[in-house]
C-alpha positions in Angstrom: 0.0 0.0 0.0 1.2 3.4 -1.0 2.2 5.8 2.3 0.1 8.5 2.6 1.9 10.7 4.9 5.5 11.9 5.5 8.0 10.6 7.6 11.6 10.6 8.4 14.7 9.0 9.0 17.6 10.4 10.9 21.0 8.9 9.5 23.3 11.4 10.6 22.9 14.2 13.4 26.1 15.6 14.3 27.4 18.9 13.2 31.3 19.7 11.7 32.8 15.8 11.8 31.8 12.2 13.4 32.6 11.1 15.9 32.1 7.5 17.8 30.3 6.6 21.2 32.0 6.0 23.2 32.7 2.1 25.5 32.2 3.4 28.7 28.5 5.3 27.5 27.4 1.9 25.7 28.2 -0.1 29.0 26.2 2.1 31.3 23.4 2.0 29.3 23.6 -1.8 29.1 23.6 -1.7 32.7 20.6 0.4 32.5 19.5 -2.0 30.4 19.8 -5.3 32.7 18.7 -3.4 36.1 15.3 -2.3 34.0 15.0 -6.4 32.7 14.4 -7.5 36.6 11.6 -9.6 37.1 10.7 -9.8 33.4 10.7 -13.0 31.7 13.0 -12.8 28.7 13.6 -16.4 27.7 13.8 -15.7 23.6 14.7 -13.4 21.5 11.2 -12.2 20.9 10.3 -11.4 24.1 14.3 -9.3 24.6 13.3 -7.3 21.5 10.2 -6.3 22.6 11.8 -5.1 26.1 14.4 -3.2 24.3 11.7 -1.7 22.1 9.5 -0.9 25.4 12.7 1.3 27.0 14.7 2.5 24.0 14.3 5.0 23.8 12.4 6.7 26.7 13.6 5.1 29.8 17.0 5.2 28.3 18.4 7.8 26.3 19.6 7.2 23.0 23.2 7.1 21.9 23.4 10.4 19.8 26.6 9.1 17.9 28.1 9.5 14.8 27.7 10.7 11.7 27.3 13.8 10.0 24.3 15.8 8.8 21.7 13.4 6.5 18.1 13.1 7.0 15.6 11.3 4.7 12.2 12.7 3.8 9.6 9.0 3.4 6.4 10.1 1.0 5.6 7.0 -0.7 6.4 8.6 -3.7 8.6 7.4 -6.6 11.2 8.6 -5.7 14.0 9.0 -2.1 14.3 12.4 -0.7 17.2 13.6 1.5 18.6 16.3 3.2 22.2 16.9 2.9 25.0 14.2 2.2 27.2 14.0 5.1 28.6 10.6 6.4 25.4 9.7 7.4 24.7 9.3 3.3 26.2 5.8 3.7 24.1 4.1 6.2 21.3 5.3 4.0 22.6 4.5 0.8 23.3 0.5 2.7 19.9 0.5 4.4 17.8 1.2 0.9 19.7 -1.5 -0.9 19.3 -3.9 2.2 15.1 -2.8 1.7 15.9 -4.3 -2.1 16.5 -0.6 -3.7 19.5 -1.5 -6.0 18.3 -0.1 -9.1 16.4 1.4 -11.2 15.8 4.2 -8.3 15.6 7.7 -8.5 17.3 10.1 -5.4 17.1 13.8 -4.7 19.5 15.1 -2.4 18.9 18.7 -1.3 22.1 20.4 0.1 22.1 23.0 2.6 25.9 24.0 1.8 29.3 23.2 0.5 31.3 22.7 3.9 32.8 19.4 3.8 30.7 17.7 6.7 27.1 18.0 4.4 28.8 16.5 1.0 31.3 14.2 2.6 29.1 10.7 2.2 28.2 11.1 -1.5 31.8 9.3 -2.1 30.1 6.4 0.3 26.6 6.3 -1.1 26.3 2.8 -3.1 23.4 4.1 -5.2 26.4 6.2 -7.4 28.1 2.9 -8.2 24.7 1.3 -9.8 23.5 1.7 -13.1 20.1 2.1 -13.9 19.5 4.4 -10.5 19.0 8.5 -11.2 20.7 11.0 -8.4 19.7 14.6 -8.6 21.9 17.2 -6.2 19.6 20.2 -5.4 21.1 23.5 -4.3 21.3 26.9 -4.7 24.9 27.4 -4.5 26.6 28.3 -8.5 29.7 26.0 -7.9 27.4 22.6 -6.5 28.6 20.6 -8.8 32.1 21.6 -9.3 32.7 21.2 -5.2 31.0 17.2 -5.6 33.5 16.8 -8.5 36.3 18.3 -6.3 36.1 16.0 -3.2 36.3 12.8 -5.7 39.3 14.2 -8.0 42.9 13.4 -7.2 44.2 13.4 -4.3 41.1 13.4 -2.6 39.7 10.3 -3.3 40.6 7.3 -5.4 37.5 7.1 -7.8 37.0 10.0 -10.3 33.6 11.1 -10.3 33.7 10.4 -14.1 33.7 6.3 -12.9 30.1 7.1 -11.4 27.8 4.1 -12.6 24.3 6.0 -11.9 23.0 8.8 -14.2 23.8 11.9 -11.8 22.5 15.8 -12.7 22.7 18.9 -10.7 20.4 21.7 -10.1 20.9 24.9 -9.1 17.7 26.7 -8.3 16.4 30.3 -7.7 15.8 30.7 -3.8 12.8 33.1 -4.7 10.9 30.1 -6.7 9.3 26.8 -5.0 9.7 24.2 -7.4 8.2 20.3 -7.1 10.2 17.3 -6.7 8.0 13.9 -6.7 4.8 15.1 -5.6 6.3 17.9 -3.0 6.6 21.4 -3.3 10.0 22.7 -2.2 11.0 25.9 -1.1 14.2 27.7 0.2 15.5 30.7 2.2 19.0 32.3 2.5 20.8 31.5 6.0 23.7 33.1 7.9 26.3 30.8 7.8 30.1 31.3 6.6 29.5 30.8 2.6 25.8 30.7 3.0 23.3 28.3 3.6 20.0 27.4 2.6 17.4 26.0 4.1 14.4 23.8 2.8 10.7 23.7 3.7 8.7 20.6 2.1 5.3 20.5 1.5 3.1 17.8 0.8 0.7 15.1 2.1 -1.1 17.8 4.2 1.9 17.8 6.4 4.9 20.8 5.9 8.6 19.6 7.0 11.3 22.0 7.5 14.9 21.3 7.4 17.0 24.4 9.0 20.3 24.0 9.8 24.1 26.2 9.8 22.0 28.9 10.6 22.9 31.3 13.0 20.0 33.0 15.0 20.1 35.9 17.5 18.0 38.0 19.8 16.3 39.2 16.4 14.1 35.9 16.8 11.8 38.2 18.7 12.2 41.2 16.1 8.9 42.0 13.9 9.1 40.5 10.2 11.8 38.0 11.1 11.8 36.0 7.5 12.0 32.8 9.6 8.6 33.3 11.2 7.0 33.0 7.7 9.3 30.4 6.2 8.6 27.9 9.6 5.0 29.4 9.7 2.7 26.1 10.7 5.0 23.8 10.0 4.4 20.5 11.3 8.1 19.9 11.9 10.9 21.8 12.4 14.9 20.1 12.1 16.5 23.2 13.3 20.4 23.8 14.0 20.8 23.5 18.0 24.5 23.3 18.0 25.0 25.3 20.9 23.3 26.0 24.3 22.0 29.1 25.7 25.9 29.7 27.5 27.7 29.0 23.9 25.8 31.6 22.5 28.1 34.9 23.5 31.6 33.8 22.7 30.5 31.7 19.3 28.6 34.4 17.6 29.4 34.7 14.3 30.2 31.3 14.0 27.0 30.6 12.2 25.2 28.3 13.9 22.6 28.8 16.9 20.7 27.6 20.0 18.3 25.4 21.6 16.9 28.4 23.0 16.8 30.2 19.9 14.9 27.0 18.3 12.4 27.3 20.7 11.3 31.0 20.2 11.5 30.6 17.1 9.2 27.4 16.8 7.2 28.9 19.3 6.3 32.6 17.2 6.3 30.0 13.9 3.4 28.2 15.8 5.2 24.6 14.6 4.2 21.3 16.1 7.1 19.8 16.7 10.8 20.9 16.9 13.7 18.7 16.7 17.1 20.2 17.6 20.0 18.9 15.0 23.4 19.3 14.3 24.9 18.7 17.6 28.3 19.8 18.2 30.8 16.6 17.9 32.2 17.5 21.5 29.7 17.3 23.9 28.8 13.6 25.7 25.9 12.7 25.6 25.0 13.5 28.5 25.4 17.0 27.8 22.5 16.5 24.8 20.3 15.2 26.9 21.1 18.2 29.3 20.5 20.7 26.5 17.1 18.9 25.7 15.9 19.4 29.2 16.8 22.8 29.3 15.1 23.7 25.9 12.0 21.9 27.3 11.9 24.0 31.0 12.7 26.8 29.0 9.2 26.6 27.4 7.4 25.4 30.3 9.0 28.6 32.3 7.0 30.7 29.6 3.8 28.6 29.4 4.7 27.9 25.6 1.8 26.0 24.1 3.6 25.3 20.8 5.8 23.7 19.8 3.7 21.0 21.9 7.2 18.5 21.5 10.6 19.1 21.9 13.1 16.8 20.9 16.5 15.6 20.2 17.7 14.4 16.8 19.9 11.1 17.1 21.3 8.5 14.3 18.6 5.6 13.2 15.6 7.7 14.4 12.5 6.8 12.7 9.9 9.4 13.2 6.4 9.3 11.5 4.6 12.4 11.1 
């Protein structure tokens, strides 16, 4: 049966480069793990997996790992949608020919910007290597494709990008005109980032996505016609760069990204459902995410914020249905 709503898949989260969890953070939370099992009877697999399913995540936080920013848009449509092509790229590329996509497939990739850590899995991405598949790079930077050709030529990387199996095209659009891809109408907006970034809102299936990150927000959040406000107006889901927390925010100005904080005013004047903070910063734990989360979350609850009515935090394998 065709899908008849949007969803998403989170295969990379991490901002600048990847990085790895770490042995001590995967034993604790198998500890976690084994105290929560007590007095349950887990005698086959069947019955583990549902117990893991029933506390992961929830009653134990997820690993926020590894890879770099790459987020797939689901729509039952004809085609694969997806946000950027950082190292996360790969695990998606893998996961859609494990699901039996080898060929014959059809892939837009929209890409915020040029910096290395949002084009750096399109080397990795098994769907180049196949004939018959079709891969379209969206953007609205002049020089996309000559910085996709760059990262493969010598002595960058040992296949030329002229060994490419798959039929790939790029497009560079106009950031004043929504255009369609597969059913869903696609629109961008200029964001403040060192080089310029873009960011995407998708509409379609009733539902509107947005996908804003390397964007660096100040106290003009709360300034009257702040473009944002319009471009996340009603949207049911906003990915939005929370690199940084409310303390970062003084010393890294300037460095084009912005906060959890800044997320939630925004998502909150925007009147979105649901905001997702994304492109965490490769050096905090954990620990510290989680701690950011809970912040963003009081910090709405302080000021009686009725929208967004969820806050969350983006990790790697997240399956989200909208």
């Amino acid at each position: 049966m065709k899908q008849e709503k949007l969803g998403i898949r989170f295969w990379g989260t991490r901002g600048s480069f990847p990085v790895g969890t770490s042995a001590s953070l995967l034993r604790e939370r198998m500890v976690e793990a084994v105290e929560l099992s007590r007095g349950r009877d887990l005698t086959d697999r069947i019955s583990v997996e549902a117990f893991v399913d029933s506390i992961f995540p929830g009653k134990i936080p997820p690993l926020y790992g590894t890879n770099t920013s790459c987020v797939e848009i689901t729509n039952g449509g004809a085609a694969h949608i997806i946000c950027d092509a950082g190292s996360g790229l790969y695990s998606c590329g893998a996961q859609l020919l494990e699901e039996g996509k080898s060929t014959g497939e059809t892939y837009h990739i929209f890409i915020t910007h040029l910096h290395w850590d949002h084009i750096q899995g399109f080397p990795f991405f098994d769907p180049i290597y196949i004939s018959g598949n079709k891969v379209v790079v969206h953007g609205f930077h002049e020089k996309l494709e000559e910085a996709f050709r760059l990262q493969m030529s010598p002595p960058f990387f040992p296949v030329p990008f002229s060994e490419l199996k798959a039929d790939i095209s790029f497009e560079v659009h106009d950031v004043s005109k929504p255009f369609e891809v597969d059913g869903i109408t696609v629109s961008g907006i200029e964001q403040k980032h060192p080089g310029v970034s873009y960011g995407y809102r998708f509409e379609g299936r009733g539902k509107a996505v947005v996908y804003s990150t390397d964007s660096e927000h100040t106290q003009g959040v709360r300034s009257e016609g702040y473009p944002f406000i319009d471009f996340f107006k009603d949207a049911d889901l906003l990915i939005f760069d929370g690199m940084y927390s409310s303390e970062d925010d003084v010393p890294k100005l300037e460095w084009g990204h912005s906060s959890s904080m800044m997320g939630v005013e925004l998502a909150h004047r925007a009147n979105v459902g649901h905001l997702v903070l994304f492109h965490h910063d490769p050096t905090r734990t954990d620990e510290e995410l989680e701690g950011f989360l809970h912040k963003a979350k009081t910090y709405a609850k302080e000021r009686s914020y009725s929208l967004p009515n969820q806050i969350s935090s983006a990790y790697d394998g997240w399956i989200l249905d909208l």
